[in-house]
Structure formats: structure tokens, C-alpha cells
C-alpha positions as CSV (number, residue, x, y, z in Angstrom):
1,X,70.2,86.6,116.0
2,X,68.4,89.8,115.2
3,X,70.9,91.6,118.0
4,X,74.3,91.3,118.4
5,X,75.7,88.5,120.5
6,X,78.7,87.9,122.2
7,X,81.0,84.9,121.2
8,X,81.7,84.2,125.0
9,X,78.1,83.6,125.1
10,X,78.6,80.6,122.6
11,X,80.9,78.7,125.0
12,X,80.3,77.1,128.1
13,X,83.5,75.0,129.8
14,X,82.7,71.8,128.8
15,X,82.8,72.5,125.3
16,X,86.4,73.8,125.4
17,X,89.1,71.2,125.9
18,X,92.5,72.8,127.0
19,X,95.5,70.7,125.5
20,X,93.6,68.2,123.5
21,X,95.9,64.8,122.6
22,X,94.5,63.2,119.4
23,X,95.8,61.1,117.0
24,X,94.0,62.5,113.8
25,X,91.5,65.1,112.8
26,X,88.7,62.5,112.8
27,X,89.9,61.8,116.2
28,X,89.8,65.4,117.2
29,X,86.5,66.5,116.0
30,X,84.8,63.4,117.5
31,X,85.9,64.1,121.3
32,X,84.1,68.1,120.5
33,X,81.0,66.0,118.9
34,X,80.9,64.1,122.2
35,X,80.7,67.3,124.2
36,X,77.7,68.8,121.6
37,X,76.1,65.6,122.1
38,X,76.2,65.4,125.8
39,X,74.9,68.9,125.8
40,X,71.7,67.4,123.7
41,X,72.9,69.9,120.5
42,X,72.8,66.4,118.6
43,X,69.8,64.3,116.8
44,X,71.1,61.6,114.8
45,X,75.1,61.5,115.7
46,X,75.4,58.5,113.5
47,X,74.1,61.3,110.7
48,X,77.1,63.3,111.6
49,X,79.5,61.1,111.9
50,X,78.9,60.8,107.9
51,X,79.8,64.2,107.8
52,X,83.0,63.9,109.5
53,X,83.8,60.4,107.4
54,X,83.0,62.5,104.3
55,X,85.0,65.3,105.0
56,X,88.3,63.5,106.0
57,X,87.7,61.2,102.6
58,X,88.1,64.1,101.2
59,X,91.4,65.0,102.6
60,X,91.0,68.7,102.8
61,X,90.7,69.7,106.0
62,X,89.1,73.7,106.2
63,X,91.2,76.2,108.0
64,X,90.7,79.5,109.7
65,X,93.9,81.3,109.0
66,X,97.1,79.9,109.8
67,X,96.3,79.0,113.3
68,X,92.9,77.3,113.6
69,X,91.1,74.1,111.9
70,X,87.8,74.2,111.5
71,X,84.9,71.6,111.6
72,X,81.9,73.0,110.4
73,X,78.4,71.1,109.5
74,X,75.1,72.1,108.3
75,X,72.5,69.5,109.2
76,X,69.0,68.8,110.3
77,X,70.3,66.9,113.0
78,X,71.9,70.0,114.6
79,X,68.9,71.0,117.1
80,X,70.5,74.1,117.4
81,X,73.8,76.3,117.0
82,X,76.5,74.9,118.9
83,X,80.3,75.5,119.1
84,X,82.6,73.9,120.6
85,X,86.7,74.2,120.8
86,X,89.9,72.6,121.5
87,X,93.6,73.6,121.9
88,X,96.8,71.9,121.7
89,X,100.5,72.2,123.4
90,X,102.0,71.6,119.9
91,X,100.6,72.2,116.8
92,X,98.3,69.6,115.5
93,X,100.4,66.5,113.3
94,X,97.9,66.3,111.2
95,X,97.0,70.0,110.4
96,X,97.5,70.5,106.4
97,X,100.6,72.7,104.9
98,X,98.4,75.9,104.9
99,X,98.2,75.7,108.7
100,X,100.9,74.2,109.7
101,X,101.2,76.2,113.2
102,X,96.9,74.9,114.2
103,X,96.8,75.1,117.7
104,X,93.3,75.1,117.4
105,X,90.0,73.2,116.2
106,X,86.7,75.0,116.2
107,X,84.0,72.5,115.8
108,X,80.6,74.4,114.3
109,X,77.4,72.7,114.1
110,X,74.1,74.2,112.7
111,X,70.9,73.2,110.7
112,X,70.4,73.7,107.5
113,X,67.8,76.3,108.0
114,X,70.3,78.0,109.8
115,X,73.0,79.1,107.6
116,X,73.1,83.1,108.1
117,X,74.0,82.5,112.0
118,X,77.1,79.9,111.3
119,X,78.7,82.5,108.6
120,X,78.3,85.2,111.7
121,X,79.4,83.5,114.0
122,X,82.2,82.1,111.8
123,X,83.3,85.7,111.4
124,X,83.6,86.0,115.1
125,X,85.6,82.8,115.9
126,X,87.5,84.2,112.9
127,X,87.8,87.8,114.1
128,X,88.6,86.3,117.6
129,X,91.4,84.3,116.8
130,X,93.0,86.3,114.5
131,X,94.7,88.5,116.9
132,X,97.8,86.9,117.3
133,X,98.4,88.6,121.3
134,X,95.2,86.9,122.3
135,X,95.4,83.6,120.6
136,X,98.7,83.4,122.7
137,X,96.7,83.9,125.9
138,X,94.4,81.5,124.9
139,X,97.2,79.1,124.2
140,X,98.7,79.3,127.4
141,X,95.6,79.0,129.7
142,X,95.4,75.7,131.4
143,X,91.8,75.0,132.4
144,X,88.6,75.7,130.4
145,X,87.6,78.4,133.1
146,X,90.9,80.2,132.3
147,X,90.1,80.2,128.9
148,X,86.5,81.4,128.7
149,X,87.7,84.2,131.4
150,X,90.2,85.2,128.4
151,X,87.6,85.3,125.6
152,X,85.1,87.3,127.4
153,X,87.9,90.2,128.3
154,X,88.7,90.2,124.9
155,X,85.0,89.7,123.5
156,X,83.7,89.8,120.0
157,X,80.0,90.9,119.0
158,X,78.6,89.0,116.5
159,X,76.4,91.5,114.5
160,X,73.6,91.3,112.2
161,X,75.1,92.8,109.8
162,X,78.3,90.9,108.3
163,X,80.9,93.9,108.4
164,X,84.5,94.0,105.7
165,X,86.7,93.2,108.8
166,X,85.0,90.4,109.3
167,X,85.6,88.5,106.1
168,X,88.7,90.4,104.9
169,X,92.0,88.7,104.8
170,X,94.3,89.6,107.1
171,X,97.2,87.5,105.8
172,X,98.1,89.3,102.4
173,X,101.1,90.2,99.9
174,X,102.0,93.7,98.7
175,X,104.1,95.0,96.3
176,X,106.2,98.4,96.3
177,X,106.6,100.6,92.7
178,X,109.7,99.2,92.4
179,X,108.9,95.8,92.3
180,X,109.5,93.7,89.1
181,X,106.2,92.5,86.8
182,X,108.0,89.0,86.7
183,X,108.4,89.3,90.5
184,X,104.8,89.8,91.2
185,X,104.0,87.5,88.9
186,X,105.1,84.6,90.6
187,X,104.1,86.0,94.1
188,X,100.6,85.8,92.3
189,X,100.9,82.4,91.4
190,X,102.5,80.8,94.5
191,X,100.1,82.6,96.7
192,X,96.9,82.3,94.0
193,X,96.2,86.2,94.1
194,X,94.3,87.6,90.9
195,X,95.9,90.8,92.2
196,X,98.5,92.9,94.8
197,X,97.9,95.9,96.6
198,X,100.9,98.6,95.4
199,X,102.3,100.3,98.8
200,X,104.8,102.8,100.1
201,X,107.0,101.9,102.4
202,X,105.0,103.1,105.2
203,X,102.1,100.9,104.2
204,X,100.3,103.3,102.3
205,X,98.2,101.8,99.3
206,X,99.1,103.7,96.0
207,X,97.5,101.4,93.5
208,X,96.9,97.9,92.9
209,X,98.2,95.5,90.5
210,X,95.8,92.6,88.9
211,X,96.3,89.9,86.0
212,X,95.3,92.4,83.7
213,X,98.0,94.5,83.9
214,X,100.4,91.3,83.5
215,X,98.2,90.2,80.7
216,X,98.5,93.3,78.8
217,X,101.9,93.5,79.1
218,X,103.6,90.0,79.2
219,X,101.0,88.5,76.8
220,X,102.1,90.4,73.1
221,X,105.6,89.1,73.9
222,X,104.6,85.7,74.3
223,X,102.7,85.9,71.4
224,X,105.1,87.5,69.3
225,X,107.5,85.0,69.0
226,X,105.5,81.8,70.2
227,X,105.4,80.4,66.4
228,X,109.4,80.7,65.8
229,X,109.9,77.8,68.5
230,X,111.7,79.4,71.0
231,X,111.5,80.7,74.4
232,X,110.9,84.4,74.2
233,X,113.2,86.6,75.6
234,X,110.9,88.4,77.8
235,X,111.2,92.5,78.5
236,X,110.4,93.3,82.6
237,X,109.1,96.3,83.7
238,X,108.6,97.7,87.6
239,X,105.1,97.9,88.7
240,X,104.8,101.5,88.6
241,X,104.9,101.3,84.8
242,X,101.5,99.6,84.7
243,X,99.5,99.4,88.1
244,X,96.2,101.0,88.3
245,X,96.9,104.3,90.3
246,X,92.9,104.8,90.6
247,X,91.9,102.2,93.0
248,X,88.8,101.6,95.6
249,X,89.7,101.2,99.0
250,X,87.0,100.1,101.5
251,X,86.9,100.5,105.7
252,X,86.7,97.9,108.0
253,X,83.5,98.9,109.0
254,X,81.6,98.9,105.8
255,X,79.2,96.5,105.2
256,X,79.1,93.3,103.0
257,X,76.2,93.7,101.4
258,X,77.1,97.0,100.4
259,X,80.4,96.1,99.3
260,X,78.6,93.0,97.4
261,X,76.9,95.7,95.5
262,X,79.6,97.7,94.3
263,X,81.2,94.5,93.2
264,X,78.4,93.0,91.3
265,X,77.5,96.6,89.8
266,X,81.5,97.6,88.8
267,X,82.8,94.3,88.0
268,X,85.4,94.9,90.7
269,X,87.6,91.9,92.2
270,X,89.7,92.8,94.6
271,X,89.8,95.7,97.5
272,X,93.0,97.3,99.6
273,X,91.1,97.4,102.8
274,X,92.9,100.4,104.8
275,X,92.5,102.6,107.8
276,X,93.6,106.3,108.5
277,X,95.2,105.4,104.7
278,X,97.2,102.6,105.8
279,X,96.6,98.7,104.1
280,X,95.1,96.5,107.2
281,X,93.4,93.9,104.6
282,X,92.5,92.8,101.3
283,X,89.0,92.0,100.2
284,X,88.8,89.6,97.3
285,X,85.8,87.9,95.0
286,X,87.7,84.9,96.0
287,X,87.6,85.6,100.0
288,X,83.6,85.8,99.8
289,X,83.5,82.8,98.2
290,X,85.7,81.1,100.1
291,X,84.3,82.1,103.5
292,X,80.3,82.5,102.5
293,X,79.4,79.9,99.4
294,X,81.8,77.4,100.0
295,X,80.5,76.5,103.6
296,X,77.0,76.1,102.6
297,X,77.3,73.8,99.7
């Protein structure tokens, strides 16, 4: 994958399955293994069908935002890259709390020696789907045809180069300068954020927030009065009284490695992705290792 390629050139109509019934995820990712298979993308299914058995022991099934499940598996009984995907009328019963609205299941398989085309053309799928107007239209088409004919007027390239919008999150929390520190606090907790992008109202970053900041501040108070038995009677503050007002944005367009740099070099977590000054995304240490270690170990 040394050029870009297209992600309608991934799919072929008989591995999509328009309004897939299935009883369970194992159920599910089995009827898109059969279609792999049949295409001759599969070795050793019984080797695969591990993989599947493993991963719903487990009980965590991987999503792709709020919208999408996702199968993936590295393994030297994937001949090659394949993708296959299915939807559904109703969102899947058996789709975890995190994705409680999955219309649909992208099946990935790849070998092992392979891993640096599945995280691309992960970021495609991803980049694809993400746009809530055309995952509608893909929703509502009724034959395979349909749905491929959708995709390709609404293509993705996937690039050499792994670019911020492709691993970014798109689903994010802000705060405003008003905001209360106890406020953002549990907004951090509840949505396990190690920090919040500060905006104005018209989306415009102004800072950032991070567990330093409520460290610092919430921390002394705690302390103070943690040996007289009692719960502390805690002092709030608005954000504006502590956020960093010096803060790194990125583009979309930048690249990952790049970015990887700057974060590695600076010790930097978290970036307000933006464009023409306006938050789009947030780029997090936790977002790269969510969407690039995770799926190859």
C-alpha cells in the first residue's frame, strides 16, 4: 500500500450484508467469516474461529465510535487483507453500552506481517463511517449494490501516511471559562478524559484543562484536613482560574508521526484538534493507544 487506495476498492457485494439478522456477535462475525472464506481470504478457519471464541470470552466487544462494531484479527491464516461488512434495521441487541446505537459490524482480517495496512485501512472504515449523513444513507440502502454505489460517491483514500483526522476523536467534551473545577472533574471521570478542551461559545479553543490543574488545586485541600477525620469542605473555582491558556493545537491534516514526535519530545498528552480556529477533535496519548497498540497485541 505504497499509494493511496480507495476503501470502495476493499468491498465487493458479497462481502456486504444489507440488514443482517443475528442472534449474537459470535453469530454475526461468523456469517462475514463465511463470506472471507468463500472468497479464499481464509487458511485455517478453524484457527480463526479461536479468535472469535477468544474475543467473545472476553466479553469486550471493540467498537468504532458509537455506531459500528468491529471484528478485527491478525493472523497467518489471513492470506491477505480482507474486509468485510454488515448492517442492521435495528441496532444490534447485543452491541455493548458504549455503542448502544451499532448499526454496523466491520469484520477486518489481516496477517500478522501485515499490521501497518489494517491500522490504515481502519482509519478509513473509521473516517468513512463517522459522518453521521452518510452512515444514514448507508443505513437505508437495501441491496449490497446500493450500498457500495453509496460508499464510492462518498469515497475515502487510504493514505500512506496515517494523517490526525484519521485517528482523532470526533466524539469529545469541552468546557467553557465558566465552568466549575468540580464540574469538570467529574465530566473527566465519567467520560475517562486526563483532560478538556476550554472553548468560547462559538467553539473556539482558549485553553485546555488537564488533571494537573485539578491536582494542583483540589489536592492541598484534601490534604489539609485528611488527618482531622472529616470530609473537607472543599473551595471550587471556574476553569478560567487555572486552565492552561498556552495550548498546542494541531490540523487535521498533520501527520502522525510527526505529531508522535512532538509528543514523545514535550511530554504532551492531549491536543484541541481545530480548523480555521474552531475545535473539530481531540487527540489524546490514550486515542493512539487505543486505536494503534491495542489492535496489534
Amino acid at each position: 500500500m505504497d499509494k493511496p487506495v480507495l476503501v470502495s476498492s476493499l468491498l465487493l457485494p458479497d462481502r456486504v450484508i444489507i440488514r443482517l439478522k443475528a442472534k449474537s456477535y459470535k453469530d454475526a462475525v461468523e456469517r462475514l467469516l463465511d463470506r472471507l472464506d468463500d472468497a479464499g481470504l481464509v487458511g485455517d478457519r478453524p484457527a480463526i474461529d479461536t479468535l472469535v471464541d477468544a474475543e467473545v470470552a472476553r466479553g469486550d466487544i471493540p467498537t468504532m465510535g458509537t455506531r459500528a462494531l468491529l471484528a478485527h484479527y491478525r493472523s497467518d491464516e489471513a492470506k491477505e487483507l480482507g474486509v468485510a461488512i454488515a448492517t442492521s434495521a435495528t441496532p444490534f441487541k447485543f452491541a455493548p453500552a458504549t455503542a448502544p446505537e451499532s448499526r454496523f459490524l466491520v469484520l477486518i482480517i489481516v496477517p500478522r506481517t501485515a499490521a501497518r495496512y489494517y491500522l490504515k485501512t481502519l482509519a478509513g472504515l473509521s473516517h468513512l463511517l463517522s459522518d453521521p449523513a452518510v452512515a444514514d444513507e448507508l443505513l437505508a440502502a437495501d441491496s449490497s449494490e446500493a450500498f457500495l454505489t453509496i460508499v464510492a460517491g462518498h469515497d475515502v483514500a487510504i493514505r500512506p501516511e496515517l494523517l490526525v483526522s484519521d485517528l482523532m476523536s470526533r466524539e469529545f467534551q469541552t468546557v467553557s471559562p465558566e465552568t466549575l473545577l468540580s464540574e469538570t472533574l467529574h465530566m473527566m471521570v465519567r467520560h475517562r478524559r486526563r483532560g478538556m478542551p476550554v472553548v468560547s461559545d462559538n467553539g473556539e479553543v482558549l485553553g485546555i484543562v488537564t488533571e494537573r490543574e485539578l491536582l494542583q488545586h483540589f489536592l492541598p485541600q484534601v490534604l489539609s484536613t485528611a488527618s482531622e477525620g472529616r470530609r473537607p469542605k472543599i473551595e471550587d473555582a471556574e476553569v478560567r482560574d487555572v486552565m492552561q491558556r498556552s495550548v498546542m493545537c494541531l490540523s487535521e491534516n498533520e501527520l502522525i508521526t510527526d505529531v508522535l514526535g512532538t509528543m514523545l519530545a514535550e511530554g504532551m498528552a492531549q491536543f484541541p484538534v481545530v480548523r480555521e480556529g474552531i475545535l473539530v477533535g481531540f487527540l489524546s496519548r490514550t486515542d493512539l493507544i487505543h486505536k494503534l497498540l491495542e489492535p496489534l497485541v
